[in-house]
N, CA, C and O of each residue as an XYZ file, in Angstrom:
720
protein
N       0.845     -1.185      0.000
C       0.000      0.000      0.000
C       0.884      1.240      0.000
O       1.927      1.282      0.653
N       0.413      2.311     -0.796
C       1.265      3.423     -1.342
C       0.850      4.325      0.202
O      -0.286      4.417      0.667
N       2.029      4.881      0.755
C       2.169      5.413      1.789
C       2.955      7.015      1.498
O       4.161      7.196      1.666
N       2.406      7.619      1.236
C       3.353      8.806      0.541
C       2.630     10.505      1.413
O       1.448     10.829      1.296
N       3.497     11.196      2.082
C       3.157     12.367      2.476
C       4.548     13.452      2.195
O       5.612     13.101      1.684
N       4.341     14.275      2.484
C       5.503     15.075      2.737
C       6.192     15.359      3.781
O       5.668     15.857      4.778
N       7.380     15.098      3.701
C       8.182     15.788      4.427
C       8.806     17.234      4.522
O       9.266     17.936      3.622
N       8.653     17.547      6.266
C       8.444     19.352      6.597
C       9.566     19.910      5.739
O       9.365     21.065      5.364
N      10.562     19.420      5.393
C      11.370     20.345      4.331
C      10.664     20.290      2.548
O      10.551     21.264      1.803
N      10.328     19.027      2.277
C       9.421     19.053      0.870
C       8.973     19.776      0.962
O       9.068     20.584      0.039
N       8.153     20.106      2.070
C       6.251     21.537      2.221
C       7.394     22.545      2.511
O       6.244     22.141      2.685
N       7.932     23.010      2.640
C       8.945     24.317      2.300
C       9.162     24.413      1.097
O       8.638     25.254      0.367
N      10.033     23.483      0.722
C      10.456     23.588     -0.919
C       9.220     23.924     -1.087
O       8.998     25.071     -0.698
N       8.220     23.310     -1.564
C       6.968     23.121     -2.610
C       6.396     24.596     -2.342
O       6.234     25.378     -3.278
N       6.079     24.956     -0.920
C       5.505     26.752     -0.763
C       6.594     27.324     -1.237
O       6.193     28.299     -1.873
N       7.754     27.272     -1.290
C       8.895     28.032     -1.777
C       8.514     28.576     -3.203
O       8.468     29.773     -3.485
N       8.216     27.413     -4.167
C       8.168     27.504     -5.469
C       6.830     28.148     -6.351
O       6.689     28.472     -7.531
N       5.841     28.160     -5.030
C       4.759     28.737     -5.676
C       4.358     30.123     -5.624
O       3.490     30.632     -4.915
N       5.114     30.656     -6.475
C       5.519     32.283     -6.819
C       5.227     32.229     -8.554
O       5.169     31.232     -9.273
N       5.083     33.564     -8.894
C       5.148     33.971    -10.284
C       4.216     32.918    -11.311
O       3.283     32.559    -10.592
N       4.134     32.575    -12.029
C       4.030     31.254    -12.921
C       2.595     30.369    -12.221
O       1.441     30.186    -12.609
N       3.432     29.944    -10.932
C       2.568     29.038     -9.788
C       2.161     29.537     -8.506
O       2.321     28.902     -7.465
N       1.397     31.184     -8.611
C       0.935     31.721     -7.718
C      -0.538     31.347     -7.283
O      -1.067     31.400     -6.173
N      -1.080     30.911     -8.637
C      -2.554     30.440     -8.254
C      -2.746     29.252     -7.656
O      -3.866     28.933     -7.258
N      -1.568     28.372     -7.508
C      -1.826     27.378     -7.112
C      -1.462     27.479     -5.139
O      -1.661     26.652     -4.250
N      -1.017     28.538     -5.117
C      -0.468     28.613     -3.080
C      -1.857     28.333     -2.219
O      -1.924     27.598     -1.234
N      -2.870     29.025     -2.765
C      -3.922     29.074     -1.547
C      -4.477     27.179     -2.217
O      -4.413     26.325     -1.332
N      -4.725     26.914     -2.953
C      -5.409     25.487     -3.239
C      -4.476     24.731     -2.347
O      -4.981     24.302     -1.309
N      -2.919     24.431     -2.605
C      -2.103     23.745     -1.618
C      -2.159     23.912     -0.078
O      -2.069     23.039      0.785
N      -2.409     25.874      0.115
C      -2.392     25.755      1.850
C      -3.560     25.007      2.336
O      -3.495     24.495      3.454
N      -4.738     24.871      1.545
C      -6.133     24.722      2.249
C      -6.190     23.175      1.870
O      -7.088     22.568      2.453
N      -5.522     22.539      1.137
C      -5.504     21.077      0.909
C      -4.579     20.660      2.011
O      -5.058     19.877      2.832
N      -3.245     21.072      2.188
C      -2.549     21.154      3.419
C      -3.367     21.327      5.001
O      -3.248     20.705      6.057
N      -4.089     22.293      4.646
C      -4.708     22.899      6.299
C      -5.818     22.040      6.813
O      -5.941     21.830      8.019
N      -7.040     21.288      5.463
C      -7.768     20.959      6.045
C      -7.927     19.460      5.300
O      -9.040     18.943      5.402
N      -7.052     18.840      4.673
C      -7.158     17.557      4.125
C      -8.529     17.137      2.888
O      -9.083     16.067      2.637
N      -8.742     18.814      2.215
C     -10.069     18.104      1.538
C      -9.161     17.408      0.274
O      -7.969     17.462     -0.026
N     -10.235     16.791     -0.251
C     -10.359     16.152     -2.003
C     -10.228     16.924     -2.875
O     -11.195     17.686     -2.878
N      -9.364     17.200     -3.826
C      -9.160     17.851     -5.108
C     -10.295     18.201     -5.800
O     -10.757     19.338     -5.900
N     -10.958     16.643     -6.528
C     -11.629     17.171     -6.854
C     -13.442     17.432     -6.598
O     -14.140     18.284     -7.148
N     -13.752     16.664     -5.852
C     -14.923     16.569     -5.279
C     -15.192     17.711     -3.659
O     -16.269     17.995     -3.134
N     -13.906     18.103     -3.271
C     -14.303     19.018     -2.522
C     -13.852     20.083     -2.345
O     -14.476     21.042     -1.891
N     -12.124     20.062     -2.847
C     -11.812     21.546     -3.188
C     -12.032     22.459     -4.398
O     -11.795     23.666     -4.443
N     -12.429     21.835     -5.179
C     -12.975     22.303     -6.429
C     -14.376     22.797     -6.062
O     -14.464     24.010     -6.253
N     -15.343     22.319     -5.661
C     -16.640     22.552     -5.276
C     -16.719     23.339     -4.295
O     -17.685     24.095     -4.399
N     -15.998     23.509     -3.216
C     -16.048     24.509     -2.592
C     -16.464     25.710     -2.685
O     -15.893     26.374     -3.550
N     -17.656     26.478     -1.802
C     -18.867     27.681     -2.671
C     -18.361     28.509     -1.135
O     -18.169     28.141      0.024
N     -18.287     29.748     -1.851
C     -17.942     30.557     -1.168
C     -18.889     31.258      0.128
O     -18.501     31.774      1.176
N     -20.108     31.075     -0.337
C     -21.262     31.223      0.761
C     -21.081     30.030      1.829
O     -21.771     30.219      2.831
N     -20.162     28.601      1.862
C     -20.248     28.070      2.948
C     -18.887     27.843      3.381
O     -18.488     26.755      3.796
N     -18.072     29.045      3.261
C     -17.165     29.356      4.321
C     -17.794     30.712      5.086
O     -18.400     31.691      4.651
N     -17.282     30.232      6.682
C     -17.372     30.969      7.170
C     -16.915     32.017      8.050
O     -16.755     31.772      9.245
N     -16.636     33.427      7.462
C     -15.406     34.281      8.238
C     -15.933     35.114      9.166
O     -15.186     35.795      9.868
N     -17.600     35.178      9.317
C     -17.717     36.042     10.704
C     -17.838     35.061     11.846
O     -17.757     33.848     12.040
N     -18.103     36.330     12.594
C     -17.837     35.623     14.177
C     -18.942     35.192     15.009
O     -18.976     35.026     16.228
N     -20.109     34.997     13.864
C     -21.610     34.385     14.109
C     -21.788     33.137     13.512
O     -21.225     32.893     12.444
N     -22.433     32.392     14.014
C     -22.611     30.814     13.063
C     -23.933     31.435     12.103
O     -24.849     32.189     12.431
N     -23.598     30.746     10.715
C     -24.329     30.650      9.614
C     -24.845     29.558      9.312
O     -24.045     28.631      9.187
N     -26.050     29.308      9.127
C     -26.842     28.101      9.002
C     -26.971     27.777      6.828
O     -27.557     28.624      6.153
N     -26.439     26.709      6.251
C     -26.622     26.981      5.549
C     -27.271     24.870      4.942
O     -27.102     23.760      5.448
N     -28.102     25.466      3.477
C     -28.262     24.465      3.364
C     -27.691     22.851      2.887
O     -27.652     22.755      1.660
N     -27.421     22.082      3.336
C     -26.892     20.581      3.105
C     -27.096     19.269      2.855
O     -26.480     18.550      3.641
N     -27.792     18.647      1.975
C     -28.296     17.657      1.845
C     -29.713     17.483      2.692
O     -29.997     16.688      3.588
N     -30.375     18.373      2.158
C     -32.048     18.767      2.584
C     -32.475     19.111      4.127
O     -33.478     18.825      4.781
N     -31.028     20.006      4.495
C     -31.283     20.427      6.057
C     -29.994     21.514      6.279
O     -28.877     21.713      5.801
N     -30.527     21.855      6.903
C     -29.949     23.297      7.592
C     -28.442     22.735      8.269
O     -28.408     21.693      8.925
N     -27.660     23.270      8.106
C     -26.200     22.747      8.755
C     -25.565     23.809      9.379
O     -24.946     24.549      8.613
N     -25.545     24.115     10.662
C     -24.747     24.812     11.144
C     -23.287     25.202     11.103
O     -22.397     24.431     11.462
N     -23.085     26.353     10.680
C     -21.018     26.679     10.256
C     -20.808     27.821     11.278
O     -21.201     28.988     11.298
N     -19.960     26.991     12.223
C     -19.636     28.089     13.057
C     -18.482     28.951     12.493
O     -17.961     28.819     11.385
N     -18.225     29.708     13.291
C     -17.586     31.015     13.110
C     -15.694     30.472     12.557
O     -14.963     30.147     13.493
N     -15.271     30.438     11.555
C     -13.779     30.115     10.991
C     -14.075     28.575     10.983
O     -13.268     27.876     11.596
N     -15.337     27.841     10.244
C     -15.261     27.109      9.446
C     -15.724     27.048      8.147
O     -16.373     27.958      7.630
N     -15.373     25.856      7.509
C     -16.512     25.638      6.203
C     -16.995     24.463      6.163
O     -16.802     23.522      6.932
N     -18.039     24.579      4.656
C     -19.540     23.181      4.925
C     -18.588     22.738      3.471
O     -17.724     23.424      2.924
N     -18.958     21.697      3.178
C     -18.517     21.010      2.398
C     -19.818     20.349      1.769
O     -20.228     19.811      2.798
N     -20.492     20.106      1.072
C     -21.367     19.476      0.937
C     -21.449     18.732     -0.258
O     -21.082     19.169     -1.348
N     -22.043     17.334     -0.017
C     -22.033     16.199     -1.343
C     -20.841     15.844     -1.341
O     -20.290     15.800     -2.440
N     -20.167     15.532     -0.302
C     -18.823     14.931     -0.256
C     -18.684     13.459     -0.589
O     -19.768     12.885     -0.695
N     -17.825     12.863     -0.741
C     -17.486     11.545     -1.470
C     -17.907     10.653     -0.380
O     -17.609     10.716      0.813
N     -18.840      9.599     -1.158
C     -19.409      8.886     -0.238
C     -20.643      7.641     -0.456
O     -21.011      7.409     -1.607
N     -21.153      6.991      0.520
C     -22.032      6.088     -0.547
C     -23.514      6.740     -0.618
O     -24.499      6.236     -1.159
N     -23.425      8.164      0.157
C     -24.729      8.724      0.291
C     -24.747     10.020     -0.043
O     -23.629     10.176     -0.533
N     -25.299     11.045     -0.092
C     -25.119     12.373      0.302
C     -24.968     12.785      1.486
O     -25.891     12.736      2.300
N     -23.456     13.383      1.845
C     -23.383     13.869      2.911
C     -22.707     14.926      3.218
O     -22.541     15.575      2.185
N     -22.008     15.669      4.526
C     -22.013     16.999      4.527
C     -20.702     16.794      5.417
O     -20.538     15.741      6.035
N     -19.635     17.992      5.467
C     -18.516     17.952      6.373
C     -18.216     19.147      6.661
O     -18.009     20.043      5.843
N     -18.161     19.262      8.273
C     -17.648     20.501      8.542
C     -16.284     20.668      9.022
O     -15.929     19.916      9.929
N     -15.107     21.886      8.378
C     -14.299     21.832      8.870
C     -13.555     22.757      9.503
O     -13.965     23.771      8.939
N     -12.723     23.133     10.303
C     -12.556     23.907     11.034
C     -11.212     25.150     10.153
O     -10.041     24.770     10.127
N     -11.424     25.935      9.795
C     -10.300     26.464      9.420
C      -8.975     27.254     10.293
O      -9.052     28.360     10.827
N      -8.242     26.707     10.277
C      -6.539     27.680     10.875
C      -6.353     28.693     10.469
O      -7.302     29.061      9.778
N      -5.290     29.653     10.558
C      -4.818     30.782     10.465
C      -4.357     30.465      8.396
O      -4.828     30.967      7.375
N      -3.509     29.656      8.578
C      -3.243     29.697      6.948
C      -4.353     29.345      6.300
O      -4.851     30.134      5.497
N      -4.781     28.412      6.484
C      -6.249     28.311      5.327
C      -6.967     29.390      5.433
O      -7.407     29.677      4.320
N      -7.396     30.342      6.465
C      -8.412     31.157      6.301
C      -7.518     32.246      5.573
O      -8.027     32.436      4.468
N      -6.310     33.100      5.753
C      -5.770     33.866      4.571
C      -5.591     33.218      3.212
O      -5.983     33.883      2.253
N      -5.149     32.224      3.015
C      -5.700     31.402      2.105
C      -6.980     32.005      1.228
O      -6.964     32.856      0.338
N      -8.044     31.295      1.769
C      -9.274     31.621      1.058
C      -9.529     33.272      1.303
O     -10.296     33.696      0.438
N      -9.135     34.214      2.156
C      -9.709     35.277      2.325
C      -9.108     35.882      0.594
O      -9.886     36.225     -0.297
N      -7.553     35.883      0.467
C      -7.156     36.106     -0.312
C      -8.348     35.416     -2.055
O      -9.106     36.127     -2.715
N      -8.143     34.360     -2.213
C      -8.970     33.797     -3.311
C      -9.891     34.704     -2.934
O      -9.355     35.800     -3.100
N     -10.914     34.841     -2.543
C     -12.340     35.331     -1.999
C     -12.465     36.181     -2.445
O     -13.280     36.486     -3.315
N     -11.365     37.022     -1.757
C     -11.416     38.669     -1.577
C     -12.950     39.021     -1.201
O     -13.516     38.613     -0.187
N     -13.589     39.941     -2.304
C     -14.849     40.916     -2.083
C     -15.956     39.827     -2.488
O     -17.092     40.091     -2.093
N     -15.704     38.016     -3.605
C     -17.118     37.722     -4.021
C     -17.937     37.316     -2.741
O     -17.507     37.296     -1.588
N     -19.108     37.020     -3.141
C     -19.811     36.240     -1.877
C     -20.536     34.790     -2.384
O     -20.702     33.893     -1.557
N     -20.860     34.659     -3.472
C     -21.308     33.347     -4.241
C     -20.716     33.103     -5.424
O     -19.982     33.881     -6.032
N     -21.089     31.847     -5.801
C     -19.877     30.936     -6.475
C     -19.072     29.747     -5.831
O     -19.215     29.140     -4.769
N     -18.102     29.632     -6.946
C     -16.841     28.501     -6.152
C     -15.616     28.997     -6.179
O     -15.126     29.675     -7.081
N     -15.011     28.584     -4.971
C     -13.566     29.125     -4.113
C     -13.316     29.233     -5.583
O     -13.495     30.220     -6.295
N     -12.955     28.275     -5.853
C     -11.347     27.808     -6.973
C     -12.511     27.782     -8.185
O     -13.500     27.052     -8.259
N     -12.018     28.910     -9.180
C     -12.370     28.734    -10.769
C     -11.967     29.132    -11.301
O     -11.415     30.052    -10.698
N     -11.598     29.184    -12.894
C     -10.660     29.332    -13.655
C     -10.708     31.115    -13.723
O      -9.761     31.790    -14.126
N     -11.805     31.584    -13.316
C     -11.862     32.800    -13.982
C     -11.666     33.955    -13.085
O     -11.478     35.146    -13.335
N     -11.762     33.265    -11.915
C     -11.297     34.493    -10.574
C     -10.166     34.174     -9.674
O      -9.464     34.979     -9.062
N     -10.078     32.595     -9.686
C      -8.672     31.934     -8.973
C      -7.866     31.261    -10.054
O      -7.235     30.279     -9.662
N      -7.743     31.587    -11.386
C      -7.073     30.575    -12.510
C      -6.849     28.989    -11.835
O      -5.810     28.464    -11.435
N      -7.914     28.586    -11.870
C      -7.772     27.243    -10.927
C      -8.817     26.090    -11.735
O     -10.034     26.240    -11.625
N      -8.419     25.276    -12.308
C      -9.537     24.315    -12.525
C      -8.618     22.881    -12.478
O      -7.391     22.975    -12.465
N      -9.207     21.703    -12.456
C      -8.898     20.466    -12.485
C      -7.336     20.546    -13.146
O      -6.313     20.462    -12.467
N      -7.381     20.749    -14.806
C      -6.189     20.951    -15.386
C      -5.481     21.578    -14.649
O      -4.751     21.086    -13.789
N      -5.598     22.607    -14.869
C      -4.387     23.671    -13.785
C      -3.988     22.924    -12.475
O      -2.772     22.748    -12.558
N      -4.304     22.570    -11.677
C      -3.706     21.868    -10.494
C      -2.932     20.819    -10.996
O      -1.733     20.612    -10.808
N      -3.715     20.194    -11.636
C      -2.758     18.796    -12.116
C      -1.270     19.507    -12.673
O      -0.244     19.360    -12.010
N      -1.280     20.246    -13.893
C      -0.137     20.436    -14.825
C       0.888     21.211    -13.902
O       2.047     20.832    -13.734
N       0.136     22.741    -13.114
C       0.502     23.344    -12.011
C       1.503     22.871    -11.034
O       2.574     23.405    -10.744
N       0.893     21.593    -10.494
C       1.045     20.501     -9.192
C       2.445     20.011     -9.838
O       3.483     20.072     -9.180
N       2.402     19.308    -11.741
C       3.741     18.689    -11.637
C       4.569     19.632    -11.936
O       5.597     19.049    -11.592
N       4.958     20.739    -12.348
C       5.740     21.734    -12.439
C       6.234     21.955    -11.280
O       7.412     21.658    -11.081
N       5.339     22.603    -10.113
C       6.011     22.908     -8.881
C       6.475     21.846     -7.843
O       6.836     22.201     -6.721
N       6.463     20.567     -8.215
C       7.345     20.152     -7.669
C       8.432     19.307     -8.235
O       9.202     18.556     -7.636
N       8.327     19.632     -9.779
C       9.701     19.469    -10.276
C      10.594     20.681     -9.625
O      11.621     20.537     -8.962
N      10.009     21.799     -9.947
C      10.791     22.892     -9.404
C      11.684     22.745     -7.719
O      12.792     22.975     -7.234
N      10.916     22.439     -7.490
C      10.674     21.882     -5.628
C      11.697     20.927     -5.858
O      12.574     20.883     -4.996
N      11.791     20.126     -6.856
C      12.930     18.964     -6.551
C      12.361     17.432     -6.007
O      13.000     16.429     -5.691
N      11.190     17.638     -6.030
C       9.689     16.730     -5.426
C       9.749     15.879     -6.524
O       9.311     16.258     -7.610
N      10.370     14.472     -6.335
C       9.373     13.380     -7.708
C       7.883     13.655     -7.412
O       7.291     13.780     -6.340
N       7.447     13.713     -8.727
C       6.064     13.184     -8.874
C       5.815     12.213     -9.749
O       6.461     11.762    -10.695
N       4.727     11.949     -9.263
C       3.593     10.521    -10.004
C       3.624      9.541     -9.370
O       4.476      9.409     -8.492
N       2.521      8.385     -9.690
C       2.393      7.102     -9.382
C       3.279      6.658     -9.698
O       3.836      6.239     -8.684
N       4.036      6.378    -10.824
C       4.878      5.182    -11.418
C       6.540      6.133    -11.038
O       7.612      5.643    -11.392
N       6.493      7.005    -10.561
C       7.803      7.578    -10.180
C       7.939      7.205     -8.456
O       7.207      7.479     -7.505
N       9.372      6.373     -8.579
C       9.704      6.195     -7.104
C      10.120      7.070     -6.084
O      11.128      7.775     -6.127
N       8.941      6.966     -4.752
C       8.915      7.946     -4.336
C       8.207      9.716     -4.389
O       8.332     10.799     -3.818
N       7.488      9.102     -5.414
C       6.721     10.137     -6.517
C       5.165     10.766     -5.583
O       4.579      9.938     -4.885
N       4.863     11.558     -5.620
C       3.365     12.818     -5.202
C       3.162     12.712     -5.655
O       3.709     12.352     -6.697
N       1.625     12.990     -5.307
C       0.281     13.131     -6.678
C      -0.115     14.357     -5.063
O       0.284     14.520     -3.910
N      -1.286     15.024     -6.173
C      -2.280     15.920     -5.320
C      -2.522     14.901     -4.293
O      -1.396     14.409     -4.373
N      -3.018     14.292     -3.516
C      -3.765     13.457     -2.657
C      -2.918     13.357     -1.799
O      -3.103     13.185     -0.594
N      -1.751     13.476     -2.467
C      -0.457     13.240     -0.818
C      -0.437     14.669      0.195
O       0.027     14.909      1.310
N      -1.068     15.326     -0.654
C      -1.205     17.289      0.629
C      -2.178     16.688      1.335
O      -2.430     17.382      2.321
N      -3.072     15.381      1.272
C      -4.272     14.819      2.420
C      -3.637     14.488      2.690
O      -2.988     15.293      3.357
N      -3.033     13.175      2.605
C      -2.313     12.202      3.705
C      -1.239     13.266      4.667
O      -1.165     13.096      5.884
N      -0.459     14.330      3.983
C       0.373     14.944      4.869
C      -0.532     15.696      6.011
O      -0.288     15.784      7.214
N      -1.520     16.153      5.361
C      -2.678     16.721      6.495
C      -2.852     15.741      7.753
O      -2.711     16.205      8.885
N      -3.166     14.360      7.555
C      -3.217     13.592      8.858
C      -1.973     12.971      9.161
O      -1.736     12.267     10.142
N      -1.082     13.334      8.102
C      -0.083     12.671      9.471
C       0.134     13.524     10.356
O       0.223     13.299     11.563
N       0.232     14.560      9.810
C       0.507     15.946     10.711
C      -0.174     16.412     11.897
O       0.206     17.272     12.691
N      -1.427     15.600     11.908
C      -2.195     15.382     12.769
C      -1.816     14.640     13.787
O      -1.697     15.113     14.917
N      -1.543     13.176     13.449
C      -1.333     11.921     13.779
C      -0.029     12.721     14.893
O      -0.242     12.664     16.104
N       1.153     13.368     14.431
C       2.296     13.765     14.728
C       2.102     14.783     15.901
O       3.033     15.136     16.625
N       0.626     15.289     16.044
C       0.713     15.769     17.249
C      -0.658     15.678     18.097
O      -1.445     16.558     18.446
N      -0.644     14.144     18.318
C      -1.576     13.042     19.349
C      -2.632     13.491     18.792
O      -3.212     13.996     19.753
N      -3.447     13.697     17.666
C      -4.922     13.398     17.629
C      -4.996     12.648     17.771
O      -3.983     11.964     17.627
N      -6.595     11.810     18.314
C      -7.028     10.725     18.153
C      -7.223     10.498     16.631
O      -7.394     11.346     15.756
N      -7.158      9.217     16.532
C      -7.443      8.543     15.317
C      -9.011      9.186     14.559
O      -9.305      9.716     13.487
N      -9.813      8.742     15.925
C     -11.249      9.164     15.294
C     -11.362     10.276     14.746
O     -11.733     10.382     13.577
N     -10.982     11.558     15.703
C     -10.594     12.952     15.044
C     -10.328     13.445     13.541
O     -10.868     14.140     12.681
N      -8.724     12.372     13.812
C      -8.502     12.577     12.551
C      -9.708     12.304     11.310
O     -10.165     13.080     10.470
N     -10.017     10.764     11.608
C     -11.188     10.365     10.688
C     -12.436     11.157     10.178
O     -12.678     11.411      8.998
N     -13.378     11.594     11.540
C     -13.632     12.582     11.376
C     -12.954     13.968     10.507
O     -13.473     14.090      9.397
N     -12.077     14.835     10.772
C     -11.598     15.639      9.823
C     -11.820     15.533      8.138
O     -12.066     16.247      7.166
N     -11.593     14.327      8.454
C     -10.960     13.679      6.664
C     -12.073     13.376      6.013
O     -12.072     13.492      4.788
N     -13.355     12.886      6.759
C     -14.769     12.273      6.075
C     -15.285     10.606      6.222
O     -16.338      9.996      6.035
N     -14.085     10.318      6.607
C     -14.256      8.820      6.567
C     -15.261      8.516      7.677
O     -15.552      9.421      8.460
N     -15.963      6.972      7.836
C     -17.145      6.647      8.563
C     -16.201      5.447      8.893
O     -15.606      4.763      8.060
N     -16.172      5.336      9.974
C     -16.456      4.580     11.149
C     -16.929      3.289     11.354
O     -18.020      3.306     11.925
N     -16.351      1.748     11.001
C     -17.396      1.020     11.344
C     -17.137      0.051     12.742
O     -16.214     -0.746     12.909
N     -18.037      0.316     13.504
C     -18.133     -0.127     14.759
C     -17.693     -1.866     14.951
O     -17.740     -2.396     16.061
């Protein structure tokens, strides 16, 4: 089983490199970094009405019910799964400049799109292997030792893991269910 995250000098290099060229790609990496979502089913989809930056909880809608977002999180909704379901996550100091930056002034829509964050599926992918050739980062599956997007999740929980979450926590965070 492919076991692949980054190491704290890689996530230097890799923020190092995302300047000029690969500026659109910094906030998609911090917030894939910060909060372990999915490329493409949840950081891509990500709607700007269900993050939340005031200091009041916002009730918004989620798979045919009201979902509470407290104050410096976001809703995730229709996340990967065998059902429709909903995830809330807590945002940090870097993810929330992160998205404040992407954001700026809109209020609806999605975080990441080609036309206000130069961000779509392509772009991350082609983006992703550039900056960490640059970085000095193998990438790919069939490259030893090689990243793909999905390894900024796994580095998200180890990083977790690395400072005593519980397991469940983590699980929780990430989306996964639980079987008793």
């Amino acid at each position: 089983k492919r076991e692949r995250y980054l190491m704290p000098a890689e996530r230097s290099k890799l923020m190092d490199v995302l300047v000029d060229d690969l500026e659109n790609l910094r906030s998609p990496v911090e917030v894939s970094l910060g909060t372990g979502v999915r490329k493409i089913t949840e950081l891509l989809k990500l709607r700007m009405e269900n993050v939340n930056f005031s200091g009041l909880s916002i009730f918004r809608p989620a798979n045919g019910r009201d979902v509470e977002v407290r104050p410096n999180w976001l809703l995730l909704v229709n996340t990967k799964g065998k059902g429709p379901r909903h995830r809330l996550i807590p945002m940090n100091a870097p993810v929330q400049k992160a998205l404040r930056k992407v954001i700026q002034n809109r209020t609806k829509g999605s975080v990441f799109d080609s036309d206000h964050a130069g961000v779509n599926a392509h772009a991350l992918r082609s983006g992703f292997t550039k900056a960490c050739e640059r970085a000095g980062i193998p990438f790919g599956l069939t490259v030893e030792g090689g990243v793909i997007w999905h390894d900024l999740r796994r580095t998200f929980a180890t990083e977790l893991r690395a400072r005593q979450v519980h397991e469940y926590d983590i699980a929780d965070l990430l989306g996964h269910t639980i079987q008793a």
